[in-house]
C-alpha positions in Angstrom: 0.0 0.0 0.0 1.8 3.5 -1.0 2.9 5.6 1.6 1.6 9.7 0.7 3.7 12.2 2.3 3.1 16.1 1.6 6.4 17.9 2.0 7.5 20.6 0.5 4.6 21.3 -1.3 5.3 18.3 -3.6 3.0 14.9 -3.1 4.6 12.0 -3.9 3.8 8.4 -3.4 7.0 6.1 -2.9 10.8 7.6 -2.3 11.4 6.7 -6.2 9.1 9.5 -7.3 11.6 12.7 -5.4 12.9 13.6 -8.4 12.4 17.0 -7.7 13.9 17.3 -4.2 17.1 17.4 -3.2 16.3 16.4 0.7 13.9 14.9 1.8 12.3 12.9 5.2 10.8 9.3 5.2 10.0 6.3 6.9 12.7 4.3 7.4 11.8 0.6 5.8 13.3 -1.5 3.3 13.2 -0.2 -0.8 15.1 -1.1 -4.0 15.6 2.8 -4.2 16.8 3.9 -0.9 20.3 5.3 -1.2 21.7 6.3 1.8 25.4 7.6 2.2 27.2 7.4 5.5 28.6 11.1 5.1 25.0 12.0 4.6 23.8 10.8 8.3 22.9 12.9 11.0 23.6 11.6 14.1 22.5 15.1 16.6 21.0 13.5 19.5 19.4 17.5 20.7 17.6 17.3 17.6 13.6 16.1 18.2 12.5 12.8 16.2 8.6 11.5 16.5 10.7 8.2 14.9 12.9 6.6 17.4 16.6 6.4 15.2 14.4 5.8 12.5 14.7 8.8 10.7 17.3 8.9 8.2 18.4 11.9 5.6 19.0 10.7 2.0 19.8 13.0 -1.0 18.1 12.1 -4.1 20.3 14.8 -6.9 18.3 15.8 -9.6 20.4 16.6 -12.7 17.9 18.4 -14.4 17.0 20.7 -11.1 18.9 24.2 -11.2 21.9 24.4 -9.0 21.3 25.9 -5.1 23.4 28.1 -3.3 24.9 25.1 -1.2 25.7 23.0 -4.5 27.3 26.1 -5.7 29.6 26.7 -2.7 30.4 22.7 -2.4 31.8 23.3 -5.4 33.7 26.1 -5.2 35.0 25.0 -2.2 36.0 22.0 -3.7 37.8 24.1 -6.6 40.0 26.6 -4.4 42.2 24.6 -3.1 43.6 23.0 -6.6 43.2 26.0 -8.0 45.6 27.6 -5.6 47.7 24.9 -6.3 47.8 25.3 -10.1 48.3 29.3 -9.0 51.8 28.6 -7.2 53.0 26.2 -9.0 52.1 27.9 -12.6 53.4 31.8 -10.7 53.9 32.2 -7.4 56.0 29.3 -6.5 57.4 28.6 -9.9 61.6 28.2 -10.1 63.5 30.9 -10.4 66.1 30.7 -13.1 69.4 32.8 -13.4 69.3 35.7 -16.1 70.0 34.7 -19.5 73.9 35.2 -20.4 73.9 38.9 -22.5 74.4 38.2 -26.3 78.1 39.4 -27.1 77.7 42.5 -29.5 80.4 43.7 -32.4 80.3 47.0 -30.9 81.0 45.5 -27.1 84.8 46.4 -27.2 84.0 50.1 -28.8 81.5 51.3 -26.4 83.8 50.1 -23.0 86.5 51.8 -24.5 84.4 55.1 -25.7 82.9 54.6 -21.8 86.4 54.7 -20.8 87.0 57.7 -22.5 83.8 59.9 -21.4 85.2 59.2 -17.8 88.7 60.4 -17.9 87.2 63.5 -17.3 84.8 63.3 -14.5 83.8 67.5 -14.3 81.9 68.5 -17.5 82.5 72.3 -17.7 83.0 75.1 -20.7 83.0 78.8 -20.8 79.1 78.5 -20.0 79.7 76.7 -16.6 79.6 73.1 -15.0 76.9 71.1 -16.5 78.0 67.4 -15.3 74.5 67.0 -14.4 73.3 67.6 -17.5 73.6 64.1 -18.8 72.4 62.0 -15.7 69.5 63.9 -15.8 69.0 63.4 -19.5 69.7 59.8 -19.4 67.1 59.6 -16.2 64.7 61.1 -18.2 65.0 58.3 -20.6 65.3 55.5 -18.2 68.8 54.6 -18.9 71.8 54.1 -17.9 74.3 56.8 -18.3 76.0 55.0 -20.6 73.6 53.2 -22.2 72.3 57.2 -22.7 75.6 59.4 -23.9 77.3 55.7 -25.2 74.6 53.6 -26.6 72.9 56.9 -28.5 75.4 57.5 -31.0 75.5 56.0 -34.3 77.3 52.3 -34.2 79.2 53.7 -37.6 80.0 57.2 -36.0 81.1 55.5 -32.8 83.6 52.8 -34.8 85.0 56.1 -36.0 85.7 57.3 -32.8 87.2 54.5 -31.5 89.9 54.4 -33.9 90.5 57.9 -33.8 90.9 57.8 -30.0 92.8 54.8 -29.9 95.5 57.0 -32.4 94.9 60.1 -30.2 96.0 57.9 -27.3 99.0 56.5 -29.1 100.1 60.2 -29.4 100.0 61.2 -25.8 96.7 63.0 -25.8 94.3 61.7 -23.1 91.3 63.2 -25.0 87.5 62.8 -23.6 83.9 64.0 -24.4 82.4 67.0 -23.0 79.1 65.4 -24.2 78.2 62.7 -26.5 74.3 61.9 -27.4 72.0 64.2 -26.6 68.2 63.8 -27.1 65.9 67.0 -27.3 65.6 66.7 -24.0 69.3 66.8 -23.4 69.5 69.8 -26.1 67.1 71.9 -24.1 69.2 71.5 -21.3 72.4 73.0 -22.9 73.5 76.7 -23.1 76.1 78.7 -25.2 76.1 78.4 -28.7 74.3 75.5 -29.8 71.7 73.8 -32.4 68.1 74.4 -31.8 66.1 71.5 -30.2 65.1 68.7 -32.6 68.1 70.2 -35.1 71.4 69.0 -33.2 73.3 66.5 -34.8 73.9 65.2 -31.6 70.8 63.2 -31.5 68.4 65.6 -32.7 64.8 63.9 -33.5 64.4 65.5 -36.3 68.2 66.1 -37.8 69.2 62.3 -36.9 66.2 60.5 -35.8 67.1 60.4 -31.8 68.2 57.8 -29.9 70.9 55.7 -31.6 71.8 57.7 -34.6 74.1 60.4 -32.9 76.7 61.8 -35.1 78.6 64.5 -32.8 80.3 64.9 -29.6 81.9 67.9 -27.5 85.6 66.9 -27.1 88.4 67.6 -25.0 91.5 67.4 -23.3 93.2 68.1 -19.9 92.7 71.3 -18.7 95.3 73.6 -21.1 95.6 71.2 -23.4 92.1 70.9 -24.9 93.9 72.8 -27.9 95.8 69.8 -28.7 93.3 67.6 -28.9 91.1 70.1 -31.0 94.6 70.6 -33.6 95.1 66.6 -33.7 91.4 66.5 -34.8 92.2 69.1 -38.0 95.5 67.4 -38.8 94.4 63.7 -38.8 90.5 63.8 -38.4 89.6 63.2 -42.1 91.1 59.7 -42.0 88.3 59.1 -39.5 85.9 60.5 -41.3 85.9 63.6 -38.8 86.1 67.1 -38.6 85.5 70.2 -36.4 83.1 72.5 -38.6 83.2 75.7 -36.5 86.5 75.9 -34.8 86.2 79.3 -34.1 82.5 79.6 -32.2 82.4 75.8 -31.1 85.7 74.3 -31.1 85.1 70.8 -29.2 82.4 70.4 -31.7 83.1 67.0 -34.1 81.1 65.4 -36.3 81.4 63.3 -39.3 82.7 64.2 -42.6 82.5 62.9 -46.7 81.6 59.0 -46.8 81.6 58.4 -43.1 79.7 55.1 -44.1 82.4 53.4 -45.8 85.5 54.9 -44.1 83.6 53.5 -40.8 82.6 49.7 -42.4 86.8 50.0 -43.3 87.4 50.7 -39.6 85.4 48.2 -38.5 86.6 44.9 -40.7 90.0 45.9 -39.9 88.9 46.2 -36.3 87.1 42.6 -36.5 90.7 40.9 -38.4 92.4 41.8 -35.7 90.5 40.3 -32.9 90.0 37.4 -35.2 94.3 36.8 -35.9 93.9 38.5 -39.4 91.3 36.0 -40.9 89.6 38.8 -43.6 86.6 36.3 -44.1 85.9 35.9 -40.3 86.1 39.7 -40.3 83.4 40.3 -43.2 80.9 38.2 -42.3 81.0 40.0 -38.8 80.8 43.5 -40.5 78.4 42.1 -43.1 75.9 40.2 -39.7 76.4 43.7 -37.9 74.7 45.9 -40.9 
């Protein structure tokens, strides 16, 4: 004989008809469709029962039902913790590795030596003044290093030039440096005296050069007295380099390039290469050719 229970607002007539609850209250008795799981039981003795232990709790789960707010936090629950997991070992927790080695560059043993040079003379002064902070605050302004700023912003070719210029300025005796190398607009703006307007100066000048990395000037000099000598070796034996001074008389440390700066620097720079490489010329032009 069927048992009718009215709970929940449903009426149903044996256990195997709660499809559509998720929890439910019966008579406990024997059934094909009873499925009880011990997890399930509640054992809370305060807790009143008309049925002497006979009561039992049994979830029927209804697939097609939409999902309650405890189904939804079971499972989320259940989901944090490998989540977090995945989290620290995918980000937080993940191994840290050593910096990549820095790829070797052509232009390595030029820029430490032009570095070299730029810091012989610590104290950056003309007739205008002392400006040494002109630079750190340009290269600041960038987010760079100061080298990677006055250094790394001329032109590769124009720099080759310089190094093999300075290295014969050295040879002579004259412990030449750079008043001032690269400068971007922002640098430009900063300088006083005689000078290019701002976007115009071949010393990095946006619109003369392009900016950063195409420089084609510097400011040079000497030991205090001397900077002379340095300015008269630059006349005598700067168009081998490729170099000048155009205005000697209203902005003598000025140098730039000069004629076919291009291939007098690719010259410099195979010769440069066949030397580190014990005089091998095809070693030497593929490096020049890779570095175009």
């Amino acid at each position: 004989m069927p048992l009718w229970y009215a709970l929940g607002g449903y009426k149903v007539s044996t256990p195997c008809d709660l499809r559509k609850l998720s929890t439910v209250l019966f008579l406990h008795h024997k059934s094909q469709c009873e499925q009880v799981e011990a997890s399930d039981d509640l054992d809370d003795d305060s807790a009143p029962s008309i049925f002497s232990r006979a009561v039992k709790t049994v979830r029927f789960v209804n697939p097609d039902a939409p999902a309650s707010v405890g189904t939804v936090a079971t499972a989320a629950r259940g989901s944090i913790k490998p989540a977090m997991v995945k989290v620290e070992g995918l980000v937080s927790l993940a191994p840290k590795t050593a910096d990549a080695p820095r790829k070797q560059s052509i232009m390595d043993q030029v820029d430490g030596y032009l570095w070299e040079v730029y810091r012989r003379i610590p104290t950056k002064k003309d007739g205008t003044g002392d400006f040494t902070w002109k630079d750190p605050a340009a290269a600041k302004h960038m987010h760079l290093a100061l080298k990677d700023y006055v250094i790394g912003g001329m032109d590769p070719e124009f720099r080759e030039q310089l190094y093999h210029a300075g290295r014969a300025m050295d040879a002579a005796g004259l412990q030449w440096s750079m008043l001032s190398a690269f400068r971007d607009d922002y640098r430009q703006g900063l300088a006083s005296g005689f000078k290019a307007s701002v976007g115009n100066s071949l010393h990095g000048g946006s619109r003369r050069t392009g900016g950063y990395g195409h420089g084609r000037a510097i400011d040079i000099t000497g030991p205090e007295g001397k900077e002379s000598d340095v300015w008269h070796w630059i006349d005598a034996h700067g168009p081998k380099y490729g170099l000048h001074r155009p205005l000697p008389g209203a902005d003598p440390a000025h140098v730039q390039q000069r004629g076919d700066g291009h291939n007098i620097a690719l010259a410099l720079r195979e010769s440069r290469i066949r030397s580190a490489a014990g005089g091998k010329p095809k070693v030497a032009k593929a490096a020049v050719a890779a570095a175009r």
